[in-house]
TORLUM-11748 format. One line per 2 residues: number of its first residue (from 1); their letters; for each residue x, y, z of N, C-alpha, C, CB. Coordinates in steps of 0.05 Angstrom, whole numbers, plus 5000, padded with zeros to 4 digits. Glycine has a CB too. Layout:
NUM = A = X/Y/Z/X/Y/Z/X/Y/Z/X/Y/Z  ...
***
This chain:
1 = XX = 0541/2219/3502/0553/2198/3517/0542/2171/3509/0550/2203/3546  0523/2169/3508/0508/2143/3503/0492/2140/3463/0480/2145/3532
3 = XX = 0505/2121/3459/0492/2110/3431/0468/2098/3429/0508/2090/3419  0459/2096/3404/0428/2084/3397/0450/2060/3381/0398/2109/3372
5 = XX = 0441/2032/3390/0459/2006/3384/0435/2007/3349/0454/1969/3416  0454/1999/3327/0444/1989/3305/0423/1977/3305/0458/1977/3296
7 = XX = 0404/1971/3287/0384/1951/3298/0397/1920/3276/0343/1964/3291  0417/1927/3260/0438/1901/3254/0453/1900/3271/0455/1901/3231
9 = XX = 0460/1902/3286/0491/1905/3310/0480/1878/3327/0493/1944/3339  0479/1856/3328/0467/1837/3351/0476/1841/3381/0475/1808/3345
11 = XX = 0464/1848/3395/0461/1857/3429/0474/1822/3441/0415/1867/3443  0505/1825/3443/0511/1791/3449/0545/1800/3458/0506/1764/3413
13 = XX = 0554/1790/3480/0582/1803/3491/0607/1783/3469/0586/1795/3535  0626/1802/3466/0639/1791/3441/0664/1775/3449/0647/1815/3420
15 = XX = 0669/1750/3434/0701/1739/3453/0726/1761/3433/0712/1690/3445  0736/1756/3452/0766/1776/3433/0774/1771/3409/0795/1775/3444
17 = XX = 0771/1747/3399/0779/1739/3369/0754/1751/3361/0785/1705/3359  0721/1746/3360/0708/1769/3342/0701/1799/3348/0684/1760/3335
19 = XX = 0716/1810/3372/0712/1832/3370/0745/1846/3348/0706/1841/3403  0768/1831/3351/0788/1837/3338/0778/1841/3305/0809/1815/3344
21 = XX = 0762/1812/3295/0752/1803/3269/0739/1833/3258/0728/1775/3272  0719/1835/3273/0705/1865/3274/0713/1891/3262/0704/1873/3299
23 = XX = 0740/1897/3280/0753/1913/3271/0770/1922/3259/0753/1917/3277  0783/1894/3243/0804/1884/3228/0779/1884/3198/0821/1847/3242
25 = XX = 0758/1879/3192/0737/1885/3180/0735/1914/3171/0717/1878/3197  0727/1939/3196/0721/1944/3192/0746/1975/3181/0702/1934/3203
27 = XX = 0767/1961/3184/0794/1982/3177/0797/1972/3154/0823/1982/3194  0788/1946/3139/0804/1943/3107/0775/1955/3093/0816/1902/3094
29 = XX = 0748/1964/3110/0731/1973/3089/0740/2003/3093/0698/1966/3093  0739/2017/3112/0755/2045/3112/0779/2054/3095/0766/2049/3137
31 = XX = 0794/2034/3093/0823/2036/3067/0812/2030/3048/0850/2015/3066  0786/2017/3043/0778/2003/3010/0772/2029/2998/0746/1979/3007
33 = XX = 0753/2056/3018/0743/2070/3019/0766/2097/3001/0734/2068/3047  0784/2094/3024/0808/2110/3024/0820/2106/2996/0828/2102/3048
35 = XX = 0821/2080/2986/0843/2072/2959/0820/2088/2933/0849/2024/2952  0788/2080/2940/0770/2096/2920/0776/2121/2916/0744/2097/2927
37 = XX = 0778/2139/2936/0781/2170/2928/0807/2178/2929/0766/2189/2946  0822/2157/2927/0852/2162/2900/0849/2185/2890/0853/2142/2868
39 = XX = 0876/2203/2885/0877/2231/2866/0866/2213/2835/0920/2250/2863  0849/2236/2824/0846/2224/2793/0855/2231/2772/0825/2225/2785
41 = XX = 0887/2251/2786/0908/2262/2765/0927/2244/2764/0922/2288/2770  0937/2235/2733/0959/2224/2733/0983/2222/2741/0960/2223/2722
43 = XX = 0998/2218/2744/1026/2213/2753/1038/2242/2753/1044/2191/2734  1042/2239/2715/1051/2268/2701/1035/2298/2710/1045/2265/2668
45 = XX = 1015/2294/2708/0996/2315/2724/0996/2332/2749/0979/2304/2727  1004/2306/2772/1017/2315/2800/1046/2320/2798/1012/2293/2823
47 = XX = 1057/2310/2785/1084/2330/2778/1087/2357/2770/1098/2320/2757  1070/2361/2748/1062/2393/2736/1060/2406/2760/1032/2397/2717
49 = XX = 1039/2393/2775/1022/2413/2800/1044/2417/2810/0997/2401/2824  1064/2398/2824/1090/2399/2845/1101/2432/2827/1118/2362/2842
51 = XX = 1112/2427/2812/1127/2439/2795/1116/2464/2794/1129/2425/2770  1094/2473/2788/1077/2495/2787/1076/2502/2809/1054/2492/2777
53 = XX = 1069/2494/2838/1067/2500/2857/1091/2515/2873/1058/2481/2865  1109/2492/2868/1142/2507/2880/1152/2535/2858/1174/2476/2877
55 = XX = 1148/2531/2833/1150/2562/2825/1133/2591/2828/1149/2560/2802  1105/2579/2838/1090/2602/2851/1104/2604/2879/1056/2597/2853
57 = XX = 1115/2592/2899/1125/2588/2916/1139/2604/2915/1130/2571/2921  1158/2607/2889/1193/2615/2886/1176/2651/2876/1222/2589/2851
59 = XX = 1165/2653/2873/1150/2682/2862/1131/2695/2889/1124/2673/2832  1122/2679/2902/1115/2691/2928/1137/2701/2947/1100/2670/2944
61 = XX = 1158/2692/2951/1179/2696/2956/1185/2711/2956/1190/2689/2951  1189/2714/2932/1210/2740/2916/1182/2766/2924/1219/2734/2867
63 = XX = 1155/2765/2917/1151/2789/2923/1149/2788/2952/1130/2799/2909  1145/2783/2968/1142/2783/2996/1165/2802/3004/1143/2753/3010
65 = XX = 1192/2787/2991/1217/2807/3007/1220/2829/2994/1248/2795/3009  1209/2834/2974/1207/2862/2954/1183/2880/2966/1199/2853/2917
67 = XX = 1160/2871/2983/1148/2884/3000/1160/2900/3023/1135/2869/3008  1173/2877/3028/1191/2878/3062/1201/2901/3060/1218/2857/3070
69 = XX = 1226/2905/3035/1250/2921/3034/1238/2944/3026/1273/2913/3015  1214/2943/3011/1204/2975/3004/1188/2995/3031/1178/2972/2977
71 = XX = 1184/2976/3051/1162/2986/3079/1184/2989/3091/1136/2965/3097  1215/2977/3095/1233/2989/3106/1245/3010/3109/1242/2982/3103
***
């Protein structure tokens, strides 16, 4: 329930324009964060995967109902 305050954090009640500043701060460093660990496959690459993925997809499929119909 209760936090240990930063010992950078200054102990001082905030007006609404710098508590807004704060957290308008501290969401473009969270996205700066977010844009860093970007996929590091190319364009063409995540297409393959797409592509590769929906044909294992289209093969799971197919054996799944070829399970089905033989336990029937």
């Amino acid at each position: 329930m209760f936090m240990k305050f930063p010992s950078k954090e200054p102990l001082a009640v905030l007006t609404m324009s710098e508590t807004i500043s704060r957290l308008a701060n501290q969401l473009s460093k969270s996205s700066a964060k977010r844009l860093g660990c970007s996929s590091v496959l190319t364009e063409n690459e995540l297409q393959s995967m797409r592509a590769e993925m929906i044909r294992d997809g289209a093969y799971m499929k197919e054996w799944l109902s070829l399970k089905l119909s033989k336990s029937s």
